[in-house]
Residue frames relative to the residue before (quaternion, step in Angstrom):
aa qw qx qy qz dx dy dz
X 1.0000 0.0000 0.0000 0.0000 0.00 0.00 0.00
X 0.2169 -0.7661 0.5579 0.2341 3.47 -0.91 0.95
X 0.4685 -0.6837 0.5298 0.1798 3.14 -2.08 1.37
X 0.8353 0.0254 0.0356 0.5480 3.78 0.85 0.26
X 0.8670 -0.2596 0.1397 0.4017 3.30 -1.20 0.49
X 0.5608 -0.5491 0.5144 0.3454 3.47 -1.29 -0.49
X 0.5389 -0.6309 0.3052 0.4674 3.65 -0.47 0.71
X 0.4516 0.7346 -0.5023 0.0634 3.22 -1.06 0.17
X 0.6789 -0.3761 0.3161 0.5456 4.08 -0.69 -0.67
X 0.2412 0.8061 -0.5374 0.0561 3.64 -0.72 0.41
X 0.6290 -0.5900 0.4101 0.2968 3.59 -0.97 0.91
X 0.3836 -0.7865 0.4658 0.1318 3.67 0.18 1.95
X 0.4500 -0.5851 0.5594 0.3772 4.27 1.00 -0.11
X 0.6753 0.3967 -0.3534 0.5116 3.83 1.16 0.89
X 0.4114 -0.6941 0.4049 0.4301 3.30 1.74 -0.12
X 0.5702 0.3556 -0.5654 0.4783 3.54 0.40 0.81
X 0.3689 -0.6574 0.5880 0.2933 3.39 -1.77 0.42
X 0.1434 -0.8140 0.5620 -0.0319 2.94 -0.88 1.37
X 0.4994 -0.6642 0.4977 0.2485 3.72 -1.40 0.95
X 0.1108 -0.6404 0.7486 -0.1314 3.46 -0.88 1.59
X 0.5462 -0.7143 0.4372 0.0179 3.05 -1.51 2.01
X 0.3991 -0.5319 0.5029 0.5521 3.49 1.41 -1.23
X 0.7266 0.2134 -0.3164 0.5714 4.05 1.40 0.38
X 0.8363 0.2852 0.1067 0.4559 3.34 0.73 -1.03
X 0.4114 -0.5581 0.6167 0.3728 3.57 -1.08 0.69
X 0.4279 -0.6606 0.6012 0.1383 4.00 -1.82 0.05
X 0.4078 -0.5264 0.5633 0.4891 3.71 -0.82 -0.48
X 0.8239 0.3456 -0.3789 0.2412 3.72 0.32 -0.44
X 0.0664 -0.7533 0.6529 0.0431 3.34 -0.97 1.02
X 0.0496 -0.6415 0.6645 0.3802 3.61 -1.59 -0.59
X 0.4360 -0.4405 0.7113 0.3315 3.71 -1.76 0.77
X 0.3350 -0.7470 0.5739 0.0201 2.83 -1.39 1.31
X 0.5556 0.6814 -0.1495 0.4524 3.19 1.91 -0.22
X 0.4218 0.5827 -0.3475 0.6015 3.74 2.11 -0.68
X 0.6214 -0.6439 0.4430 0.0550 2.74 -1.55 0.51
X 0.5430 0.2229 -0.1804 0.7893 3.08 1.42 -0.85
X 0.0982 -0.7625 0.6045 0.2084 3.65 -1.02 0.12
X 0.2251 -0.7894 0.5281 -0.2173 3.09 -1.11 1.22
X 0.1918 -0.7596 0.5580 0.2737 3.68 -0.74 0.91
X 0.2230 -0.7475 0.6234 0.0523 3.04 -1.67 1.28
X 0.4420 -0.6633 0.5493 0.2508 3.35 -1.64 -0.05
X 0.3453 0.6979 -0.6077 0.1563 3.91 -0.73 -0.13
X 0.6311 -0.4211 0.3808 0.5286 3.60 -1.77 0.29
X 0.4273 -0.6723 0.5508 0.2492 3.13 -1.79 0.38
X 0.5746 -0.4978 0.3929 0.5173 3.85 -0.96 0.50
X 0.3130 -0.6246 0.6386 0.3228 2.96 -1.29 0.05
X 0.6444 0.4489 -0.5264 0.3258 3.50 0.07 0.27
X 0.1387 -0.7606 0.6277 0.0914 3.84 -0.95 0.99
X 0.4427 -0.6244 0.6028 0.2253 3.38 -1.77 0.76
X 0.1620 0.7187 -0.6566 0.1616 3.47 0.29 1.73
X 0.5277 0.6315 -0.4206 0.3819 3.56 0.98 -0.39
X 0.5504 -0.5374 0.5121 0.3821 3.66 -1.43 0.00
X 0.5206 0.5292 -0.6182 0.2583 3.81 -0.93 0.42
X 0.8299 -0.2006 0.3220 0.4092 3.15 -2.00 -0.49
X 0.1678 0.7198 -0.6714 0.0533 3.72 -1.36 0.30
X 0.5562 -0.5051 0.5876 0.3003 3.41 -1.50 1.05
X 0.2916 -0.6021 0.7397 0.0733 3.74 -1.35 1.51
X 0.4045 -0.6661 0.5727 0.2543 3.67 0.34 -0.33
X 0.3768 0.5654 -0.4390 0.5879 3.62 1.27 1.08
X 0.6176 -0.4678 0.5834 0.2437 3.47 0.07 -0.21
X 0.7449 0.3578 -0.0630 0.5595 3.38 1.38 0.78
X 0.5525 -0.6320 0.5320 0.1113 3.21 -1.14 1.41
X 0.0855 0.8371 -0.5282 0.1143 4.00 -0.38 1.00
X 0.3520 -0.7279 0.4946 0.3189 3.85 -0.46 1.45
X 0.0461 -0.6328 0.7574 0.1543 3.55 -1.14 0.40
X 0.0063 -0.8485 0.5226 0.0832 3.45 -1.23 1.14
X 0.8992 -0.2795 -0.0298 0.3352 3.03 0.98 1.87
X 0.7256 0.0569 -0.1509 0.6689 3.07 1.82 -0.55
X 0.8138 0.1141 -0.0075 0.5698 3.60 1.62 -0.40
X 0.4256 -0.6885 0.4498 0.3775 3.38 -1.00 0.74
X 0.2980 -0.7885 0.5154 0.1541 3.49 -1.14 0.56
X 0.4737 -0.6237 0.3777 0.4940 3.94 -0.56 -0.36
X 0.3663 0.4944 -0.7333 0.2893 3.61 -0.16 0.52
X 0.1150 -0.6267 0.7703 -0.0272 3.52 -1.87 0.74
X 0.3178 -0.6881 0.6495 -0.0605 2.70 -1.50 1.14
X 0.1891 -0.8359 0.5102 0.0729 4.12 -0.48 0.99
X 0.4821 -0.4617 0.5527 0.4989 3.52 -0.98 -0.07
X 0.5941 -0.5311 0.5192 0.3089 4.08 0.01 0.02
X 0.6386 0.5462 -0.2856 0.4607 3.73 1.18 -0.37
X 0.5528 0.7191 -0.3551 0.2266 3.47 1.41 -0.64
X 0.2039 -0.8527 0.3939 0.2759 3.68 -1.32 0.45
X 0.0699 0.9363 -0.3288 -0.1013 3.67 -0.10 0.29
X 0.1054 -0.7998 0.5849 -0.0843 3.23 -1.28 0.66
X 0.8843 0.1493 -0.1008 0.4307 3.44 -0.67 1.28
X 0.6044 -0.4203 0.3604 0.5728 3.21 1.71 -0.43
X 0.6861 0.6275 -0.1839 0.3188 3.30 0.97 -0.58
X 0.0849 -0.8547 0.5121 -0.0103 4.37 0.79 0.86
X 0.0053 0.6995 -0.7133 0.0434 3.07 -0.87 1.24
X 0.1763 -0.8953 0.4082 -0.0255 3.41 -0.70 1.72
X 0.8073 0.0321 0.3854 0.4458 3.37 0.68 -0.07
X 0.6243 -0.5596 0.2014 0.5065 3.40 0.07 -1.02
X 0.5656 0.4731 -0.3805 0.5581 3.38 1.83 0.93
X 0.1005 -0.5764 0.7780 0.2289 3.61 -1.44 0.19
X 0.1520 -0.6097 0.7751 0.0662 3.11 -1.87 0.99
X 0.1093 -0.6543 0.7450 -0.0701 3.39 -1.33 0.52
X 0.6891 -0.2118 -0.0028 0.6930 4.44 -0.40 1.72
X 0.9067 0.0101 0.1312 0.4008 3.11 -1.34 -1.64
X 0.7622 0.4858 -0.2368 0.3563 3.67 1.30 -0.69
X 0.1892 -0.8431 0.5012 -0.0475 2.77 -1.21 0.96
X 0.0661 -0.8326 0.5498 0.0085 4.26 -0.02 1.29
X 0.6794 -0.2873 0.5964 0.3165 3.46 -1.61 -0.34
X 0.2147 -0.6400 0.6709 0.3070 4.07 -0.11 0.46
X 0.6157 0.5348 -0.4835 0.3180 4.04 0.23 -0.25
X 0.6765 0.3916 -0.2456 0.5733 3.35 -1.08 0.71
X 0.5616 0.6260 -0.4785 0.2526 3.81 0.55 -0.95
X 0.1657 0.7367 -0.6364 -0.1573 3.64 -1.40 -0.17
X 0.2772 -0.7240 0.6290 0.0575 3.77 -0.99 1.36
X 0.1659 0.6745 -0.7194 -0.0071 3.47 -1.23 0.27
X 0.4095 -0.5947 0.6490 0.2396 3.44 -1.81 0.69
X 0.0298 0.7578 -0.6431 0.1063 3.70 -1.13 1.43
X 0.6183 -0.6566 0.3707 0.2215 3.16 -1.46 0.87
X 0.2785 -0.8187 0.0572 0.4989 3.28 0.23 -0.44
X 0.2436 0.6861 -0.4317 0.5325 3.28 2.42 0.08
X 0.6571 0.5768 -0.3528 0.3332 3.84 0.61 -0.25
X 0.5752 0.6812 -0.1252 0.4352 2.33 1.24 -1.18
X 0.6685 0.4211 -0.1593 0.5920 3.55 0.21 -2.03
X 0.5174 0.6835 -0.3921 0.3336 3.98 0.67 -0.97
X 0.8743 0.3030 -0.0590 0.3747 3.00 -0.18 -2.00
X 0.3726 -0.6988 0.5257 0.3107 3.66 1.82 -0.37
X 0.2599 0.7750 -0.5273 0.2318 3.82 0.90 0.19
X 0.7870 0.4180 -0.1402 0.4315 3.03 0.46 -0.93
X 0.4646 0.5462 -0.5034 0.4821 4.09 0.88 -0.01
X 0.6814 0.3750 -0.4609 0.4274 4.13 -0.48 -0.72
X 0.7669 0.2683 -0.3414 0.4726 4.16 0.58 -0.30
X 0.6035 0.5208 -0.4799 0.3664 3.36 1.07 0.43
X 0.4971 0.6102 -0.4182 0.4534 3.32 1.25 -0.62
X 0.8530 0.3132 -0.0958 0.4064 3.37 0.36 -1.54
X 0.5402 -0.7334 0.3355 0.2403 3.27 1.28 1.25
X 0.5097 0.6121 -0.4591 0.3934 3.56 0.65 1.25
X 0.5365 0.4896 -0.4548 0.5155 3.53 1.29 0.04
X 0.0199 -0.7482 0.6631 -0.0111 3.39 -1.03 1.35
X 0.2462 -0.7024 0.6559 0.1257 3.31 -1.40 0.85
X 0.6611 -0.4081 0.4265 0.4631 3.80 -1.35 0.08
X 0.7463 0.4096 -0.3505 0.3904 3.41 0.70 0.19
X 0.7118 -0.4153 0.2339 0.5160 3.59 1.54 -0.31
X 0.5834 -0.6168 0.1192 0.5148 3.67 -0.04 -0.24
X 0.6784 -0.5086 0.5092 0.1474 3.31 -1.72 0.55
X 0.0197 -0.7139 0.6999 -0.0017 3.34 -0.44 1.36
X 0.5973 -0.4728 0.4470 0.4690 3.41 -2.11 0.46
X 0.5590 0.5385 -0.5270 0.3461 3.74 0.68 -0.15
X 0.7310 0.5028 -0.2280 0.4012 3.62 0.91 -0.91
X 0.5561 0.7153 -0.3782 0.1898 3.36 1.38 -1.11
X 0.7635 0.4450 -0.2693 0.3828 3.25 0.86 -1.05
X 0.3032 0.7408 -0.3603 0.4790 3.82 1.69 -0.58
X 0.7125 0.6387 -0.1236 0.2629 2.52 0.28 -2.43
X 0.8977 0.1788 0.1657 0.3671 3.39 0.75 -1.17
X 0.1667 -0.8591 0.4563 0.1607 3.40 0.11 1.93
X 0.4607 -0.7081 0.4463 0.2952 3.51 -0.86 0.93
X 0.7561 0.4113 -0.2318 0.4533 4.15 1.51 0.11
X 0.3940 0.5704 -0.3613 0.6236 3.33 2.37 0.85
X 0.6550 -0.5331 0.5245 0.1082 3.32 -2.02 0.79
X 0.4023 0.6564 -0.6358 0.0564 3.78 -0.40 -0.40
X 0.5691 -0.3372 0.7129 0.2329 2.89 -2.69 0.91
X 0.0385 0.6123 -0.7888 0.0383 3.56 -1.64 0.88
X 0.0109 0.8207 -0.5602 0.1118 2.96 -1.31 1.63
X 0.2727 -0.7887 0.5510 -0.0076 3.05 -0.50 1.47
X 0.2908 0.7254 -0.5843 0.2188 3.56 -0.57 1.61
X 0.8272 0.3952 -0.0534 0.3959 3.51 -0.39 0.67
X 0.6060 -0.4255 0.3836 0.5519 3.09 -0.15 -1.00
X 0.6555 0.4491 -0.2168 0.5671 3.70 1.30 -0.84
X 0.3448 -0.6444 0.6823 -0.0158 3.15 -2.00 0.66
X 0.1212 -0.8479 0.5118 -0.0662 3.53 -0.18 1.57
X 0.0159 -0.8170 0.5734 -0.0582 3.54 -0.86 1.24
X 0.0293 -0.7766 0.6249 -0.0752 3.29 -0.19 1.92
X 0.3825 -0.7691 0.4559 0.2333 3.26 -1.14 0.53
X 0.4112 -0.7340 0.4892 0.2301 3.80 -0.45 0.71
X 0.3670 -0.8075 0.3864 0.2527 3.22 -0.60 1.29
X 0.6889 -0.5513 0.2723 0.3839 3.54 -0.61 0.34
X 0.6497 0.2393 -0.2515 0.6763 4.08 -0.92 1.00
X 0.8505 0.3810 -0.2593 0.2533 4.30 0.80 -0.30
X 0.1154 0.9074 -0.3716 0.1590 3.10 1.79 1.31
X 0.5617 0.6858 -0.2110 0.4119 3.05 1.68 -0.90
X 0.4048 0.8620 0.0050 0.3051 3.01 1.19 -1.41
X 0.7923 0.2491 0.1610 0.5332 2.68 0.51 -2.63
X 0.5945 0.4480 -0.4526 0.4910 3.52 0.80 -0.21
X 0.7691 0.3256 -0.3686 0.4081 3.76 0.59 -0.97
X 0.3725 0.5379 -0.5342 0.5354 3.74 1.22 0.10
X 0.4939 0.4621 -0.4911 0.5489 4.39 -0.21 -1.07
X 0.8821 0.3347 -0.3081 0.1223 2.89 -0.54 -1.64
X 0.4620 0.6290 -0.3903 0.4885 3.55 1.54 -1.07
X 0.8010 0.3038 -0.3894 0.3384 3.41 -0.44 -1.17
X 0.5539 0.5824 -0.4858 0.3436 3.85 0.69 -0.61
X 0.7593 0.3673 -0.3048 0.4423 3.66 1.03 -0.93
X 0.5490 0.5081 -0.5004 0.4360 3.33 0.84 -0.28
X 0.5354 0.5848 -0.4046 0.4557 4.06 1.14 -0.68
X 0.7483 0.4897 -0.0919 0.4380 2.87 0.53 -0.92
X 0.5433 0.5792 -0.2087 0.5708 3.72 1.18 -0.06
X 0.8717 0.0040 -0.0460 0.4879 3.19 1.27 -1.13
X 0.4696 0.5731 -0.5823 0.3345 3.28 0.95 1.09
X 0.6163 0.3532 -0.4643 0.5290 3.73 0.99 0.63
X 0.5170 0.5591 -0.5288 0.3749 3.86 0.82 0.45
């Protein structure tokens, strides 16, 4: 039975992120607040997030842990915008389980006969980066996947490729949604 999260970085309840094993807090943390940032060493708190509640995933996001595993509820800063499935937080976009840097992002509004058309979309299905609201897109699914007389937001962040679909009558919508997230990309790939 696990006693706490999964290893990784998490906000120590001192505002540094600190490295939790999957049992235990460590000495090494980095202040996210220095300027140059840098892994350090020092005693670790003794308090650990083995208990069930909210905890920083280090995504840019608030994540229930209910004691033995992390589940999907998420938690935003309350500023967040969304559309299609698609949360742009700050300085992340999440999209189901995933979660990028909004820098670097690019969003565009496509038909979907365009889509199936131009074959855009087969090199990230193969290589298992085209993700839909359901998980990822294989080349078996792609074409399933994808009504050739529907709308979808396509976002291109990361390594992955995100295909939300645009509800009907909200085409409009979706271009000025594209368009946000490009500036917000753009906002923070020189930050």
């Amino acid at each position: 039975m696990a006693t706490g999260p999964e290893a990784g970085w998490y906000d120590d309840g001192t505002g540094k992120q600190r490295w939790w094993d999957g049992s235990r807090w460590t000495d090494q943390y980095i202040d996210l607040n220095d300027r140059y940032l840098e892994l350090r060493s020092d005693p670790a708190p003794t308090n650990a997030p083995a208990r069930e509640g909210w905890y920083d995933d280090s995504r840019g996001r608030l994540r229930w842990w209910n004691g033995t595993r992390w589940t999907d509820a998420a938690r935003y800063s309350g500023s967040e915008e969304e559309f299609a499935g698609i949360v742009v937080d700050g300085r992340w976009i999440h999209f189901g389980p995933s979660s990028q840097p909004v820098a670097g992002a690019s969003a565009t509004r496509s038909a979907g006969a365009e889509l199936l058309k131009r074959g855009r979309l087969a090199r990230p299905a193969v290589a298992r980066a085209l993700l839909g609201p359901a998980g990822p897109i294989t080349p078996n699914l792609l074409k399933r996947s994808i009504d050739p007389g529907a709308t979808y937001l396509l976002v291109e962040v990361g390594s992955e490729v995100w295909l939300a679909s645009v509800p009907p009558g909200q085409e409009g919508r979706a271009g000025q949604f594209a368009t946000w997230i490009n500036t917000v990309s753009q906002h923070y790939r020189y930050r």
